[in-house]
C-alpha positions as CSV (number, residue, x, y, z in Angstrom):
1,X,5.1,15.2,9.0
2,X,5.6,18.7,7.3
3,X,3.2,21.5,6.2
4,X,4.5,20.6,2.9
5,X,3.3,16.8,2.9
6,X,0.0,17.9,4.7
7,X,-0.7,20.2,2.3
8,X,0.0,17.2,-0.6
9,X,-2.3,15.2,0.7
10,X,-5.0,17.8,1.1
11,X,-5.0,18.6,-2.6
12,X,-5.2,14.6,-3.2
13,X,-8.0,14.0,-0.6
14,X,-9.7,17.4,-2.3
15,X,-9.3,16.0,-6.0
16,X,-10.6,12.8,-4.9
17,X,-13.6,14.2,-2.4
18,X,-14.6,16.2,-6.5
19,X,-14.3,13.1,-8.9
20,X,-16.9,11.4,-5.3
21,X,-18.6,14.4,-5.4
22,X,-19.4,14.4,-9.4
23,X,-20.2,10.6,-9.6
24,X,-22.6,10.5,-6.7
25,X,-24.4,13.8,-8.3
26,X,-24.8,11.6,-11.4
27,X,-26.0,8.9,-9.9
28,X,-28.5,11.3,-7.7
29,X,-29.4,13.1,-11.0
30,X,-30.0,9.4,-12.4
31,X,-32.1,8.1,-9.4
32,X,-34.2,11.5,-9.7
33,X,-35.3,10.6,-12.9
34,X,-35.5,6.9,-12.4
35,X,-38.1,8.2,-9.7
36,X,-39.8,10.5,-11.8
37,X,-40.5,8.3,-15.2
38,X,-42.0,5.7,-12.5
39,X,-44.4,8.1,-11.0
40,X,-45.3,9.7,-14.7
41,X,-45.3,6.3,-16.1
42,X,-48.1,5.3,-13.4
43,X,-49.6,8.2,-14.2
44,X,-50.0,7.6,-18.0
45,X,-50.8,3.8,-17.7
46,X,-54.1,5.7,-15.6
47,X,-54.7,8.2,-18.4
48,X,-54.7,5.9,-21.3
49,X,-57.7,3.7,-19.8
50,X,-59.4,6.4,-18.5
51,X,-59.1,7.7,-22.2
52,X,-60.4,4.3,-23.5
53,X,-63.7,4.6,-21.5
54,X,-64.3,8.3,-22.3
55,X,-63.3,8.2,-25.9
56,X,-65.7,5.3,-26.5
57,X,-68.6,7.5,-24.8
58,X,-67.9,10.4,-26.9
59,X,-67.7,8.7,-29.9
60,X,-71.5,7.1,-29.2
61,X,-72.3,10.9,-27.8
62,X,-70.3,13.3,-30.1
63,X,-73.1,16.0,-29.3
64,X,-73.3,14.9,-25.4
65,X,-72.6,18.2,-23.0
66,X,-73.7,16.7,-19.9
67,X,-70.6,16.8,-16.7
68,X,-69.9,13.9,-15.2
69,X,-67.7,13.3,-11.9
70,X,-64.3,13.2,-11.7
71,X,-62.8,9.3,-12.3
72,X,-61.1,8.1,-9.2
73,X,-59.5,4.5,-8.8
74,X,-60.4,4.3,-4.9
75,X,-57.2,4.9,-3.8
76,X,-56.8,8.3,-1.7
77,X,-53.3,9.2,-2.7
78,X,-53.9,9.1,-6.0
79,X,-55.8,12.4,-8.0
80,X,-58.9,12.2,-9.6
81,X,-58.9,12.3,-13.4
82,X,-60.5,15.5,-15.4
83,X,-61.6,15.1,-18.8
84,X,-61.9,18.0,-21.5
85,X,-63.1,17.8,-24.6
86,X,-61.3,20.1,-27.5
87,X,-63.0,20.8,-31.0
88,X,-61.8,21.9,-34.6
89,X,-61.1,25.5,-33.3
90,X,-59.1,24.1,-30.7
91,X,-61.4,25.4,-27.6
92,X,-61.3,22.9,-24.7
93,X,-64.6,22.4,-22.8
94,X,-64.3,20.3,-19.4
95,X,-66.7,16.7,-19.6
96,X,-65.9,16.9,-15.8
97,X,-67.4,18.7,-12.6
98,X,-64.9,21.0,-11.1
99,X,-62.4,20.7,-14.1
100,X,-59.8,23.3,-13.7
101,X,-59.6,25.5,-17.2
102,X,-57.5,23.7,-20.1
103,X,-55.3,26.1,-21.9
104,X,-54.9,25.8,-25.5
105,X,-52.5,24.4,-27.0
106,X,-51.7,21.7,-29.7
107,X,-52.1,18.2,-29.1
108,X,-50.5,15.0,-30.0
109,X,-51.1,11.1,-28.6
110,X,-48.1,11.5,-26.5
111,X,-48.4,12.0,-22.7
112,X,-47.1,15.8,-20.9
113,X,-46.6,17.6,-18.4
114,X,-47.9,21.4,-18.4
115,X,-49.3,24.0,-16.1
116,X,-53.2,24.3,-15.2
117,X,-52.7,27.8,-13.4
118,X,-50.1,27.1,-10.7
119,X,-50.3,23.6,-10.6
120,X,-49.0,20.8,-12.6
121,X,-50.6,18.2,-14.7
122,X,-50.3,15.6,-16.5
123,X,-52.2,15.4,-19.5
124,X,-53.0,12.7,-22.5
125,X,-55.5,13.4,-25.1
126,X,-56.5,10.7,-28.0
127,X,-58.2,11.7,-31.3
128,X,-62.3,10.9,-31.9
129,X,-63.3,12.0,-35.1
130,X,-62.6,15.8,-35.3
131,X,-62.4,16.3,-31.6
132,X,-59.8,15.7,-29.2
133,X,-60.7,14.1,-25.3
134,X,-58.1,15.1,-23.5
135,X,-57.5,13.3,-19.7
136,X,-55.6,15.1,-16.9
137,X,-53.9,14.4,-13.5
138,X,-52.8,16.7,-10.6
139,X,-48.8,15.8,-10.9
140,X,-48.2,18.1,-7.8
141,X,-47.4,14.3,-6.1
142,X,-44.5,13.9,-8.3
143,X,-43.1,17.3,-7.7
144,X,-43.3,16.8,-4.0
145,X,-41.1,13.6,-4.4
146,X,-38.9,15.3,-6.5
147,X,-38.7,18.1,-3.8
148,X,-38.8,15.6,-1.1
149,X,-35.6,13.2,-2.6
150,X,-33.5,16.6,-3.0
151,X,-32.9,17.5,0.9
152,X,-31.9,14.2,1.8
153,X,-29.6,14.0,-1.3
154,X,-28.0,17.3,-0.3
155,X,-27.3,16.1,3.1
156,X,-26.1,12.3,2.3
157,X,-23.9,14.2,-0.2
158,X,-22.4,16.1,2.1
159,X,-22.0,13.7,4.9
160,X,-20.3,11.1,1.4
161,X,-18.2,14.2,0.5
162,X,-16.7,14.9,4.4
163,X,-15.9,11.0,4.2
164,X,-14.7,10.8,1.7
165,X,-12.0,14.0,1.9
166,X,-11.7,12.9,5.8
167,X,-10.7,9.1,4.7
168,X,-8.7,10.4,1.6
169,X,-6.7,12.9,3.8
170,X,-5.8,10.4,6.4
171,X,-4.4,7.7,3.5
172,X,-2.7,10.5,1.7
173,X,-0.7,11.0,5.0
174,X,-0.6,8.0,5.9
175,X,0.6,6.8,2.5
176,X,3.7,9.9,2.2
177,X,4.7,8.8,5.7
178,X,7.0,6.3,4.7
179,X,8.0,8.5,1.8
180,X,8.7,11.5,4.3
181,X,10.8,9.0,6.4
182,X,13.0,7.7,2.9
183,X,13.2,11.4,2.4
184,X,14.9,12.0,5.7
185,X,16.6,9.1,6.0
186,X,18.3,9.4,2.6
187,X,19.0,13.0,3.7
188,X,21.0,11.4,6.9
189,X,22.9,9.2,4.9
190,X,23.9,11.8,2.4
191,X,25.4,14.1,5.3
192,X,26.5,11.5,7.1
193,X,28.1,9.8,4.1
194,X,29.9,13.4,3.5
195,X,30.7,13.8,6.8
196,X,32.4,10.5,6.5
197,X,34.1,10.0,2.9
198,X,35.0,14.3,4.1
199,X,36.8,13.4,7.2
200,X,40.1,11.4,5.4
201,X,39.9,13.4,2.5
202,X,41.0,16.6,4.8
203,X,43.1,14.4,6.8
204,X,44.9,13.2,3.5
205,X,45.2,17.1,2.9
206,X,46.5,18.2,5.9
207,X,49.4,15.9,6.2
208,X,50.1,17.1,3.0
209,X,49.9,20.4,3.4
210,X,52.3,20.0,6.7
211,X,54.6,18.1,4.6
212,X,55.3,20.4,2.3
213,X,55.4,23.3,4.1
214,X,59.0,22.2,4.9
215,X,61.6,19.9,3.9
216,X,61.9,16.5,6.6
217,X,63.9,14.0,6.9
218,X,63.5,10.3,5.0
219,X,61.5,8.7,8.1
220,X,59.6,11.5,8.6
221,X,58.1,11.0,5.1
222,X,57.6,7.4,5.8
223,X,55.6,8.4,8.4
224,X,53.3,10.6,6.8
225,X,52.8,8.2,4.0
226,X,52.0,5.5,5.8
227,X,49.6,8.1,7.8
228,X,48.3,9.1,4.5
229,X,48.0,5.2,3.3
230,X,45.6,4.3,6.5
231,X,43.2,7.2,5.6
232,X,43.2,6.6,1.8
233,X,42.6,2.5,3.0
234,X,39.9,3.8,5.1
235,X,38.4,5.8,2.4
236,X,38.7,2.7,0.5
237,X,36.4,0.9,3.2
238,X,34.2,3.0,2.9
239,X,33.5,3.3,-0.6
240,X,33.4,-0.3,-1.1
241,X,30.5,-0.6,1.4
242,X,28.5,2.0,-0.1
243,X,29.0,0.6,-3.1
244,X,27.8,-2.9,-1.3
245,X,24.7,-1.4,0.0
246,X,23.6,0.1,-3.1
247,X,24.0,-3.1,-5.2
248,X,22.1,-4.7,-2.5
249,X,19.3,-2.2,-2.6
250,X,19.2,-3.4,-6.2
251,X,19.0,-6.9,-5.7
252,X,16.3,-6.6,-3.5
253,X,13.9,-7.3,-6.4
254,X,15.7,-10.1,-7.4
255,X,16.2,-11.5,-3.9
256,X,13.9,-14.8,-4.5
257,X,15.7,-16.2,-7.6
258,X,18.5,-16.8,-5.4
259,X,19.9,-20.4,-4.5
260,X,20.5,-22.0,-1.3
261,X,23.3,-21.2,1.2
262,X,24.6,-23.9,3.7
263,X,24.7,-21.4,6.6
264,X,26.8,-23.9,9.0
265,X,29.7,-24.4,5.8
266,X,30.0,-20.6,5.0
267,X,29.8,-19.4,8.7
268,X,32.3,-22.5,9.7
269,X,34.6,-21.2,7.1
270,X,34.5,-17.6,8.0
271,X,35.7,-17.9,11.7
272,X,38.7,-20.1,10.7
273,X,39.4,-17.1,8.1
274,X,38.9,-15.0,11.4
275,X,41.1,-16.4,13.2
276,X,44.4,-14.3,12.5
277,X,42.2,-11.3,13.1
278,X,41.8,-12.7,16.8
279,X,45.0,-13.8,17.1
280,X,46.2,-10.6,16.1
281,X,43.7,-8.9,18.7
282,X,44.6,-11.3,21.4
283,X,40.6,-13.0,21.0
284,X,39.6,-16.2,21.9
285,X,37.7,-17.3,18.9
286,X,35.0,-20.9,19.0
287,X,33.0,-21.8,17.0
288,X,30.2,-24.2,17.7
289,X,27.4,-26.4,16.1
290,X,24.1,-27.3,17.4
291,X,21.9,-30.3,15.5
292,X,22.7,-32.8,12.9
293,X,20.6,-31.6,10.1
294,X,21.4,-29.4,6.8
295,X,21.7,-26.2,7.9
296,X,20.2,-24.7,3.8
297,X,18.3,-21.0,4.1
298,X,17.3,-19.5,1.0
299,X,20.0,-16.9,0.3
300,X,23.0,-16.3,-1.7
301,X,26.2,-17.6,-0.2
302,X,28.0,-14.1,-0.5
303,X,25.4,-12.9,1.1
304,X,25.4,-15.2,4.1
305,X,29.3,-15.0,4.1
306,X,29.4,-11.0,4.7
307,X,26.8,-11.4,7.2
308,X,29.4,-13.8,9.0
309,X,31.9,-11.3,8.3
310,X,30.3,-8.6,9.7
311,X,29.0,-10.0,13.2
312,X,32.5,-11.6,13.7
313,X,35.2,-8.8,12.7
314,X,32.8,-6.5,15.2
315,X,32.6,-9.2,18.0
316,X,36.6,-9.6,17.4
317,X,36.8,-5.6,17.5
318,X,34.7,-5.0,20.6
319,X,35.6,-8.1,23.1
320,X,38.5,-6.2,24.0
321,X,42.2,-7.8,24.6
322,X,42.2,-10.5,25.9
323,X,38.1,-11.5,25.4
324,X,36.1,-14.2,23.9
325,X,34.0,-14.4,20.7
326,X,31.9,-17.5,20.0
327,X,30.0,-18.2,17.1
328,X,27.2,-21.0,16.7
329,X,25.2,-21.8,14.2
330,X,21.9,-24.0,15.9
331,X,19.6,-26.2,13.6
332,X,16.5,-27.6,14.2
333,X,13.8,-29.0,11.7
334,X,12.3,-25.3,10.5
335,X,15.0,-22.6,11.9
336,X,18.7,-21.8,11.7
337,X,19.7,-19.9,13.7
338,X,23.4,-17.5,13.8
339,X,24.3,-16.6,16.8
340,X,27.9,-14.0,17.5
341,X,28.3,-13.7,21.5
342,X,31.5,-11.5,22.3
343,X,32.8,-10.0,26.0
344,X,32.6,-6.8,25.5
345,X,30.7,-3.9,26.6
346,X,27.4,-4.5,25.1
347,X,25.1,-2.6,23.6
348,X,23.2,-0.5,25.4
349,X,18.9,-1.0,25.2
350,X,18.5,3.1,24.3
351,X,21.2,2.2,21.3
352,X,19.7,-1.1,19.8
353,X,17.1,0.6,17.8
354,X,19.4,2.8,16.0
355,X,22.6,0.5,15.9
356,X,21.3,-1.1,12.5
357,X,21.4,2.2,10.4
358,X,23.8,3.4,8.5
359,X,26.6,6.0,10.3
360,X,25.5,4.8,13.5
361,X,27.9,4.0,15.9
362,X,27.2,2.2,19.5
363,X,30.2,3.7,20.9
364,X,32.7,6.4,20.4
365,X,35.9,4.9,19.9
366,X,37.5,5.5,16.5
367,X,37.8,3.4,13.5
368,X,34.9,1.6,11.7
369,X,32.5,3.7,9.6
370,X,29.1,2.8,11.1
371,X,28.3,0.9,8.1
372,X,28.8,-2.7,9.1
373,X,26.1,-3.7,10.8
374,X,24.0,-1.5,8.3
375,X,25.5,-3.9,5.7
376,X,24.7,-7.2,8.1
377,X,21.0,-5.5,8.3
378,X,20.6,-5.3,4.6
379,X,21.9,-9.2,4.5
380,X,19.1,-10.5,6.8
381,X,16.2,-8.4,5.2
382,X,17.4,-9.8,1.7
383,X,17.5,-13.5,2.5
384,X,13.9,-12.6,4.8
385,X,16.0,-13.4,8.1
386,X,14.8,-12.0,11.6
387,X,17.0,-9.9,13.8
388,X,17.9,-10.3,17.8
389,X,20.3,-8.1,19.3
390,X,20.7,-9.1,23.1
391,X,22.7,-9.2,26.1
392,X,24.8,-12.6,25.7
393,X,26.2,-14.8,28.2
394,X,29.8,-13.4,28.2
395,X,28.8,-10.2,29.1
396,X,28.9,-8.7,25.9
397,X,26.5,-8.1,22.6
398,X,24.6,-11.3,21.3
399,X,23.6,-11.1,17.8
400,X,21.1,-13.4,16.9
401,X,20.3,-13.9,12.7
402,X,17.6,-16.9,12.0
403,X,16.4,-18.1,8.8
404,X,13.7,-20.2,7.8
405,X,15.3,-23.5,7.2
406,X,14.9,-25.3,3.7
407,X,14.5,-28.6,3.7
408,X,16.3,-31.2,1.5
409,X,14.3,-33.6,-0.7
410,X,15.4,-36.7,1.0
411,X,13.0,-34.8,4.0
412,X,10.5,-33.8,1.7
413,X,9.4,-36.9,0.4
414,X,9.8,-38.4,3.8
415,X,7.4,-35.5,5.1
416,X,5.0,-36.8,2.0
417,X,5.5,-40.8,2.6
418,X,7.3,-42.0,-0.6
419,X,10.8,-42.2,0.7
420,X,12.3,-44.2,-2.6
421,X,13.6,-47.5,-1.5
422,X,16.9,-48.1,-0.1
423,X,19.5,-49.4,-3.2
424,X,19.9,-53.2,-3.5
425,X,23.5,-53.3,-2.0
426,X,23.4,-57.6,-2.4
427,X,27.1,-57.9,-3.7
428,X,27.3,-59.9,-7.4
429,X,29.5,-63.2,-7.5
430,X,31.1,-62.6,-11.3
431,X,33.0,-65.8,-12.1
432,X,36.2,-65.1,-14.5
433,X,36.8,-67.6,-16.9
């Protein structure tokens, strides 16, 4: 992982901790005055029958100055009420003993909040003729849950905000992970592809280049032509699997709207195609057949066919003059299974990681562009196949392809019991006149 991808993912983890950070403040900001319309909406319910009581006493008593005690529901946490009467000039005088001083101010039938000295009431007053009776409460409570909900808010923000950049930051790099390896990859494949399609391109020019440099004789030409023809062939080769691999990087969204593929037919076919190649290479070529049942995978047939094509012209290349090569194909009532054993050196376990990607070569002899089995790989991940690659019985590589097998409907309906009855074969006298 690069500095450059960590720091991507920081930026995403720190966009994401912000748009946390600004809906939880809302939603604190929300909760705070959720919490504080409660408490002031207690507080008012209080008030407004407290006012009931005292209104109706100073409307019986307009002229009444006498103090009475503060009004207290019984209940310790809550403050007593104070009571103040206010006249036309707008003077308060306290009805209650040990009422704080009212300040002047205007009035109205709505319920608020303001400041007795340093303390915080609040205050609802209701019209009696020409006076106002105003009824007040210490609020200092509800500022000391308002203070009391903010630390704990800070701190659960915090601990929400370090979550959620710590959980964001590990996604972010887990999530450009796979794009850092494409990245790499596809910058291996494009210098090995140089590398490659490079190498016969300069051998193309040199012979060239040598040939000119002096006049030769008719077979020397020859010679240099047919030199230049393998290399252009082999550029050729190449070309046309790159060209394979990136059609089938297309098709790989298309991959399930394929048919079916008789894997045992197409495979069958293939070796006895093969078999000039091994003749030619002095390699005994078999090929065998294990269960009676239809050997269908869900695949194209081309597909399956260049697989085949693949595992068997490598097994041919690799078993060596003189080896063996055998190819089965086993079915049995949910797999089928491909299997290409050859005599050869094997594979070696430190290479069988790596001997599916493109450019990558298992051994260093020349010919072949590395790109075969990448091809064979792309096959088996299209058509959802499983890879094997082992040590096989004749000493050699065993590549093992299987397939979930598809069943026909003659097995589906049996698998559901309504097999359709068997056809009235009864043979029909007709009498010719």
């Amino acid at each position: 992982m690069t500095g450059r991808h960590r720091l991507h993912a920081a930026r995403v983890a720190l966009v994401a901790t912000l748009v946390v950070a600004a809906v939880y403040a809302a939603c604190a900001f929300g909760l705070g005055v959720y919490v504080n319309r409660r408490l002031n909406g207690a507080a008012d319910a209080r008030l407004e029958a407290s006012l009931l009581h005292e209104s109706a006493v100073v409307r019986a008593h307009p002229s009444s100055s006498a103090l009475v005690s503060p009004e207290t529901d019984g209940d310790p946490d809550d403050a007593p009420i104070f009571f103040w009467r206010v006249g036309a000039n707008g003077v308060p005088r306290p009805l209650s003993i040990g009422a704080p001083s009212l300040p002047r101010q205007r009035w109205s039938g709505a319920p608020l909040t303001a400041k007795i000295g340093a303390t915080p009431f609040r205050l609802a007053a209701v019209r009696v003729g020409s006076l106002w009776v105003v009824a007040g409460q210490n609020a200092a409570s509800v500022a000391r849950v308002d203070s009391a909900l903010v630390l704990p808010e800070i701190l659960f923000g915090l601990l929400v905000a370090l979550a959620t950049f710590t959980g964001a930051f590990v996604v972010g790099l887990r999530a450009s992970a796979p794009l850092e390896v494409v990245r790499r990859r596809q910058a291996e494949f494009t210098a090995d592809a140089s590398h490659e399609l490079r190498t016969p391109l300069s051998v193309v020019e040199a012979e060239v280049d040598l040939a000119l440099r002096r006049r030769r004789s008719v077979d020397e030409y020859e010679s240099v032509l047919r030199r230049i023809g393998a290399e252009g062939r082999r550029l050729h080769h190449i070309v046309e699997d790159l060209l394979w691999l990136a059609r089938a990087d297309n098709a790989a969204s298309k991959a399930r709207e394929v048919g079916q593929a008789d894997v045992l037919a197409i495979v069958g076919d293939c070796v006895e195609r093969f078999q000039a190649v091994a003749e030619q290479r002095e390699v005994a070529l078999t090929f065998r057949s294990k269960g009676n049942l239809r050997a269908a995978v869900h695949a194209a047939p081309e597909w399956i066919d260049r697989l085949a094509g693949v595992l068997i012209d490598n097994a041919c290349k690799y078993a060596g003059d003189g080896g063996s090569v055998v190819v089965e194909v086993t079915v049995s009532t949910h797999r089928v299974v491909l299997s290409v054993d050859d005599s050869g050196p094997g594979i070696p376990p430190s290479e069988r990681a790596a001997v599916l990607d493109r450019f990558h070569r298992a051994t260093t002899e020349e010919g072949g562009s590395g790109l075969g089995l990448a091809i064979a790989d792309s096959v088996v991940r299209l058509t959802d196949g499983t890879w094997s690659v082992e040590d096989g019985p004749l000493g050699g590589a065993r590549m093992v392809v299987a397939w979930r097998r598809v069943a026909s409907r003659q097995e589906a309906l049996k698998d559901l019991g309504s097999v359709p009855p068997e056809p009235d074969v009864t043979p029909t006298h007709v009498t010719l006149l």
